[in-house]
C-alpha positions in Angstrom: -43.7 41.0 -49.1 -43.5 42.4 -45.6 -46.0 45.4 -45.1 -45.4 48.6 -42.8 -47.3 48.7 -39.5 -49.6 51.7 -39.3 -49.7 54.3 -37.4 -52.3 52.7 -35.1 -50.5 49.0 -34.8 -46.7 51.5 -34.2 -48.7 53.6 -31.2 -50.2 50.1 -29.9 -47.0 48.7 -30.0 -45.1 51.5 -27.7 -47.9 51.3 -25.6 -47.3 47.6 -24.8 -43.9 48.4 -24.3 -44.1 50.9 -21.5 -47.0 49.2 -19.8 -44.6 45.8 -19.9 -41.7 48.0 -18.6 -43.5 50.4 -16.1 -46.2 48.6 -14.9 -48.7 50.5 -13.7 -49.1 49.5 -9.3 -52.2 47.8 -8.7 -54.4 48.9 -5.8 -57.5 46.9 -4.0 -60.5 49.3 -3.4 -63.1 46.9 -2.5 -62.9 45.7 0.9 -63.9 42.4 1.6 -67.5 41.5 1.9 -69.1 42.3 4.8 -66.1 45.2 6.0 -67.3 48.1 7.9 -66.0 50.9 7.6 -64.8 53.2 10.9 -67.3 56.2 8.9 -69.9 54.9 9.0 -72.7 57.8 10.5 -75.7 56.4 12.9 -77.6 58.2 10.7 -78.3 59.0 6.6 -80.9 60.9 5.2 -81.7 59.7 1.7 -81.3 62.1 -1.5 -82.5 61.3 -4.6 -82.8 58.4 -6.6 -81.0 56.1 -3.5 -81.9 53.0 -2.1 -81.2 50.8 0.5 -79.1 48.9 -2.2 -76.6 51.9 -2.8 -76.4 52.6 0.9 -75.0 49.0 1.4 -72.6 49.4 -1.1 -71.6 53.2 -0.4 -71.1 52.4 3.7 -70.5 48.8 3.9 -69.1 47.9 0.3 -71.3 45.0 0.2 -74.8 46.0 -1.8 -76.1 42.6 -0.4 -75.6 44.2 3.2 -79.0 46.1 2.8 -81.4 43.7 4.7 -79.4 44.9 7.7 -80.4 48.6 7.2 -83.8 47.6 6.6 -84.0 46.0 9.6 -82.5 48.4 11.7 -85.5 50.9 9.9 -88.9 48.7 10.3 -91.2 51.5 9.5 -89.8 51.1 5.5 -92.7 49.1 3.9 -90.7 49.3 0.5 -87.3 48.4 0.7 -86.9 49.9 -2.8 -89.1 53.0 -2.3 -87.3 55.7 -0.5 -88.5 59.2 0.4 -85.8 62.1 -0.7 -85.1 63.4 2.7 -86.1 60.5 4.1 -84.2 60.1 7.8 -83.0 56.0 8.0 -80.2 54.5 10.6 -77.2 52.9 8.6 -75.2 52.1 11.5 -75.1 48.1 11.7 -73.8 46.8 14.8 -70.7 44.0 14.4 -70.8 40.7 15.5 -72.0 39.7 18.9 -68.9 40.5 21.0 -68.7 37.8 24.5 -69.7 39.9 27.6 -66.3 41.1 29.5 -66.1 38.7 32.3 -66.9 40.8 35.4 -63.8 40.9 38.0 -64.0 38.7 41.1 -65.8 40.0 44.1 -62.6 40.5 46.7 -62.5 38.4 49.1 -64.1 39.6 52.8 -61.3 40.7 55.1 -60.5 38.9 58.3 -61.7 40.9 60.7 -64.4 43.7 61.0 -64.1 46.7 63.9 -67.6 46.4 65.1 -67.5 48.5 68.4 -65.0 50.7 70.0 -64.7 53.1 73.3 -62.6 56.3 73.3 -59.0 56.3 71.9 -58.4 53.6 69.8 -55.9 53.2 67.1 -55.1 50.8 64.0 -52.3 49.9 61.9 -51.0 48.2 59.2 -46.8 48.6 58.9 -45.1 49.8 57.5 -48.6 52.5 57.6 -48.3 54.7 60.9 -51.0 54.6 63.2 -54.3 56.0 62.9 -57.9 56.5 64.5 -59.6 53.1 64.0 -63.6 53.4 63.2 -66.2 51.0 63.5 -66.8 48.9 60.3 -63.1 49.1 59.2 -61.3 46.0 57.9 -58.7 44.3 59.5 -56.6 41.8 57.6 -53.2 39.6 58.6 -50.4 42.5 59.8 -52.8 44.7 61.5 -52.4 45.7 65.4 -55.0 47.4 67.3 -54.5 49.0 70.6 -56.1 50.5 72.9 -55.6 53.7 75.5 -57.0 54.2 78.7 -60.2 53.3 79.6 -60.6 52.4 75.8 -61.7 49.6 74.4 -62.4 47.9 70.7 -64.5 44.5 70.0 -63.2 42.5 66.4 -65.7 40.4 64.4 -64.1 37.7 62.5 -65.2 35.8 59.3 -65.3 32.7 61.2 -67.3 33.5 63.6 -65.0 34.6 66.4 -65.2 37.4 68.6 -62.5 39.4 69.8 -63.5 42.2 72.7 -59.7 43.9 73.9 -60.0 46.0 76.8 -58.1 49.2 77.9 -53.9 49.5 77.8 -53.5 46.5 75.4 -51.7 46.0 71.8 -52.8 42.8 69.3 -51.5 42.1 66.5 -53.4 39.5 63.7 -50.9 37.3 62.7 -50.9 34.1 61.0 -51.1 30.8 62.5 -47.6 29.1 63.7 -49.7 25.4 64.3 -51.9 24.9 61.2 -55.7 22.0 61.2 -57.9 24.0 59.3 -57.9 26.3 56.8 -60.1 28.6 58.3 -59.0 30.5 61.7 -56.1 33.2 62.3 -53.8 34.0 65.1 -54.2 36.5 67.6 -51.0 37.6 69.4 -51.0 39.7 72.6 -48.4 42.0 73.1 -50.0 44.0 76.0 -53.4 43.8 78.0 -56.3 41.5 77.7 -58.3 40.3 75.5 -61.6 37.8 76.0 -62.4 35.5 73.1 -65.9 33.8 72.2 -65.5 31.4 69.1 -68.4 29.0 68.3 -68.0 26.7 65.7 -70.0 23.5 64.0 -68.8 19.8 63.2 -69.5 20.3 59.2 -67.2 23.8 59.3 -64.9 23.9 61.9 -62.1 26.9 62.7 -59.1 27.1 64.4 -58.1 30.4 66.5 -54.7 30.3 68.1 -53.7 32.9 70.8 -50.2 33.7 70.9 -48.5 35.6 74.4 -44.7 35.5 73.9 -43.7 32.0 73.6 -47.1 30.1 75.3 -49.7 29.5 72.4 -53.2 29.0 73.5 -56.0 27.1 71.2 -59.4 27.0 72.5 -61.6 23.9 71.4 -63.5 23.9 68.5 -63.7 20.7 66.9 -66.3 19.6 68.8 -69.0 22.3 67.3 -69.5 23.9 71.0 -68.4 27.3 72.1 -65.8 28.7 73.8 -65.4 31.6 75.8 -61.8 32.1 77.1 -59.8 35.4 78.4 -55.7 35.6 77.6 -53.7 38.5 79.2 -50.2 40.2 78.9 -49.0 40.9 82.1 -46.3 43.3 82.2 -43.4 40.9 83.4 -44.5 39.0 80.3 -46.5 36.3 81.9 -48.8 34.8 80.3 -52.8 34.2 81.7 -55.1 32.0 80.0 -58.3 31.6 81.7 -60.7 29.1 80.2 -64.6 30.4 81.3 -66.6 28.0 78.9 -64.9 25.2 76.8 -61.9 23.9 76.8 -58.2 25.2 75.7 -55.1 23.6 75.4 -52.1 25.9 76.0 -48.5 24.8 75.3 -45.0 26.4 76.3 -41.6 25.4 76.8 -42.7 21.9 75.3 -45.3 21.0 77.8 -49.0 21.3 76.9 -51.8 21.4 79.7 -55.7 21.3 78.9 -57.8 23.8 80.8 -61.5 22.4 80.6 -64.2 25.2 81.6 -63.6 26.6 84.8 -59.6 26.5 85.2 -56.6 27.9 84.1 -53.0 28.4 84.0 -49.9 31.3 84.1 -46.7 31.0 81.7 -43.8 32.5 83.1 -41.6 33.7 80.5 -39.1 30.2 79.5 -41.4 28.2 81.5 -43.7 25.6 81.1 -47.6 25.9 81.9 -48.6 26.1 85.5 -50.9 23.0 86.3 -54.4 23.6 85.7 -55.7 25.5 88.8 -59.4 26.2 89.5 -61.0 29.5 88.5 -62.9 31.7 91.9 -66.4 30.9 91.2 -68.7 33.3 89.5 -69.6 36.5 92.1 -73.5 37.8 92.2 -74.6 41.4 91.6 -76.6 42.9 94.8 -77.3 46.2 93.1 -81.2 45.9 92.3 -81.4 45.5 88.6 -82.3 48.6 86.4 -80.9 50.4 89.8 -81.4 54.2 89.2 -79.2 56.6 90.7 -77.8 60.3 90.2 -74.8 61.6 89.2 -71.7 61.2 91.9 -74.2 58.7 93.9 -73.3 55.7 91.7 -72.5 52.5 94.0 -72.2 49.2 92.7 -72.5 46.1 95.1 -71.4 42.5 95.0 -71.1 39.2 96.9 -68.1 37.9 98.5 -66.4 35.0 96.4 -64.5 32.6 98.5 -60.4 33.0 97.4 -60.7 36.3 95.9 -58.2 38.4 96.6 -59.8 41.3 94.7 -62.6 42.0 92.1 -62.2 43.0 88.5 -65.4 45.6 88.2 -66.2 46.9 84.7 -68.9 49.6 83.2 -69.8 49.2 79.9 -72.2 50.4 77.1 -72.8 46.8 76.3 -73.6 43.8 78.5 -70.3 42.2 76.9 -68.3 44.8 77.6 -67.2 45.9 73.7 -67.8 49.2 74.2 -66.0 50.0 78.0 -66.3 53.2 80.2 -64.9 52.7 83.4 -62.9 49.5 84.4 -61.2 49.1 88.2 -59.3 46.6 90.2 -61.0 46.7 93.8 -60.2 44.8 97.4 -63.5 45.8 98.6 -67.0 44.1 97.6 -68.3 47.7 96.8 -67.4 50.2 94.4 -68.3 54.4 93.2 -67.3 54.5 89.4 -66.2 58.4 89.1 -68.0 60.6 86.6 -70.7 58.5 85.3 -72.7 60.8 82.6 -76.8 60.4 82.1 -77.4 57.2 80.0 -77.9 53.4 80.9 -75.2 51.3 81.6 -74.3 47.2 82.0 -71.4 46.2 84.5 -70.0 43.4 85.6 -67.5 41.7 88.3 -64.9 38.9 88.7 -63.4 37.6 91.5 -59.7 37.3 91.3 -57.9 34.8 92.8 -53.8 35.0 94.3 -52.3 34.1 91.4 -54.1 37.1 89.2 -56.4 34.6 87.3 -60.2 36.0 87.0 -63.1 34.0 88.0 -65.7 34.0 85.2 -67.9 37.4 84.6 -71.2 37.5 86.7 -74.4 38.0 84.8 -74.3 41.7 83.1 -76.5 44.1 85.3 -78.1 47.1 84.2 -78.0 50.5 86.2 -79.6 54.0 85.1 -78.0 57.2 86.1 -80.6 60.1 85.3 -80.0 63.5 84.7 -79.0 66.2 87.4 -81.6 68.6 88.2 -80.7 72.1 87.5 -81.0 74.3 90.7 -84.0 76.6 91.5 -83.7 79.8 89.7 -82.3 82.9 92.4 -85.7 84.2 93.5 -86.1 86.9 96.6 -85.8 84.9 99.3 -82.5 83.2 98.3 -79.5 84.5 100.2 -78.7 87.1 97.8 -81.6 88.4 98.0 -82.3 88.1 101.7 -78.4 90.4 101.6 -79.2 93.1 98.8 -82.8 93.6 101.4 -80.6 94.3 104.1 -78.1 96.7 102.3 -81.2 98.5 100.9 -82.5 98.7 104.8 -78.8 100.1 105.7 -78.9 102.6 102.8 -82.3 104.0 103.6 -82.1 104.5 107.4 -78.5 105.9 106.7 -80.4 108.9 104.5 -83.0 109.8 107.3 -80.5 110.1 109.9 -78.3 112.5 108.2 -81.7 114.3 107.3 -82.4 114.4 110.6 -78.7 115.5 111.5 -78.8 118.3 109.2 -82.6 119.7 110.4 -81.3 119.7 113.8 -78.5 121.7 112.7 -80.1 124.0 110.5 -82.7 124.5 113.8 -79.8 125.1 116.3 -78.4 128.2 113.8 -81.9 129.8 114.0 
């Protein structure tokens, strides 16, 4: 005998069938253990009847998580005894995240400007040209020049030291002839420049001085120094002028070695001149720490043997970095113009026929003091001694008319 469902078992039934046709969509509202939440406040102050344990599980879904609040809140004796308005930090921070690794430090440029006289200008191209100041960095593509009676001194990261005088243009280039990794090109375009490199067996550097197609490398493998002086002439001759060391300069495939003391001139699509021996080194005879006034300045020197003329220079620095006045003299004797108050160091080389300098004498120092102002215009100056005499004039003037008239006035009676 088959019995009738109920009621019940029929509403049971439909319900299986609608639940098996339209399932219902199943969503995930616990997070997985130990998920944080982006809401999560700094702070929570406690209401009634809560606990560390439902904190966990209200911020961080995890009631297990709340030994982290309680050690975030040390003054809690009771981990289960809470105060209602009780103030308590929630906030628990995530894992350990690795320290950002801090950027490299840049690397130190090649070349520092650390002196400079008067007008001076820098660029890098395709950059125009602009006022160069002392501390600015200098990498490969920058030119310096120099005005007149300017003058700039570069200090490289090897060690070298660059001092171009007035009129001249350098450019930092890189090398064309490469031995060490450490070391640049300097290329002369216009003027002068003196180089001082010094250099040790463990670290050696390379500096190679480029005028138009004669290269010049001064000698530093042996861990001495080297002071030599290239210039630009303006036929485009090269001078290279070796004053302590040794250099080897090479052009039109010929290399020559100038040891200390020599040097050579490169005609342009020539080869090197042989090596040809400097004018000795001239001697100051201006007392030393010579004072003298404005206008009154005279500097003095010795006859050098050769020389067809002297190279004098003033400068704010016995090395001649920081120049004031620079001249090309015949005479052994010379009156810089317009030398303010202030001390000063100079200098002279002998210059032989072919335009090559001798090496620098020993820097002197001279003094020029400030100009007395003149006496204040008193009475007895010559204005004074002229506004007596009108005065004179102007009084004896009145009595004789006076007189004039009471003669008159007597001669009508």
């Amino acid at each position: 005998m088959i019995t009738k469902p109920s009621n019940f078992a029929r509403l049971g039934m439909i319900g299986a069938f609608f639940w098996l046709v339209f399932p219902m969509p199943v969503h995930a509202t616990t997070p997985e253990p130990g998920a944080e939440t982006p809401e999560v406040p700094e702070w929570h102050v406690v209401a009634s009847a809560e606990s560390l344990w439902t904190l966990a599980e209200r911020y961080f879904h995890d009631p297990n998580r709340w030994i982290e609040i309680w050690k975030l809140n040390p003054e809690i004796a009771d981990p289960d005894l809470l105060r209602s308005g009780q103030r308590i930090r929630v906030r628990v921070a995530g894992p350990a995240q690795p320290e950002p690794e801090s950027p490299p430090e840049p690397e130190p440029p090649l070349a520092v400007v650390a002196r400079l006289a008067e007008r001076v200008e820098e660029q890098l191209p395709p950059d125009p040209w602009q006022a160069s100041g002392i501390g600015n960095p200098l990498e490969l593509g920058h030119a310096v020049r120099t005005f007149e009676q300017s003058s700039a001194e570069l200090t490289f990261l090897d060690g070298a030291n660059l001092r171009i005088t007035e009129e001249s243009l350098v450019f930092l280039r890189d090398r064309k002839v490469r031995r060490f990794e450490r070391g640049g090109a300097i290329e002369i375009v216009d003027g002068q420049a003196d180089v001082e490199t010094l250099s040790t067996p463990a670290s050696p550097l390379d500096i190679e001085l480029q005028l138009g197609e004669a290269l010049a490398r001064p000698d530093t493998e042996s861990g001495t120094s080297s002071y030599v002086r290239a210039r630009r002439t303006e036929d485009g001759s090269a001078q290279l002028m070796a004053f302590a060391g040794s250099m080897r300069v090479e052009a039109a495939g010929t290399e020559v070695v100038l040891v200390s003391g020599t040097g050579t001139v490169v005609t342009p699509e020539a080869a090197p001149t042989p090596p040809e021996i400097l004018p000795p080194r001239a001697e100051v005879t201006t007392p030393e720490d010579a004072s003298f006034t404005p206008g009154e300045v005279e500097l003095s020197w010795n006859g050098v043997d050769g020389a067809v003329a002297y190279l004098v220079e003033v400068c704010r620095d016995p090395g001649c970095g920081s120049l004031v006045r620079r001249a090309t003299v015949s005479e052994t004797r010379w009156t810089p113009p317009t030398l303010g108050p202030g001390s000063y160091s100079w200098r002279v080389n002998a210059v032989a026929a072919s335009g090559l300098d001798g090496p620098p004498s020993a820097p002197a120092t001279i003094t020029v003091a400030a100009a007395e102002p003149p006496p204040p215009a008193g009475i007895f100056s010559s204005f004074g001694w002229i506004a007596i005499l009108v005065g004179v004039l102007v009084v004896v003037a009145a009595v004789l008319i006076w007189v004039l008239r009471r003669r008159r006035t007597g001669d009508s009676a």
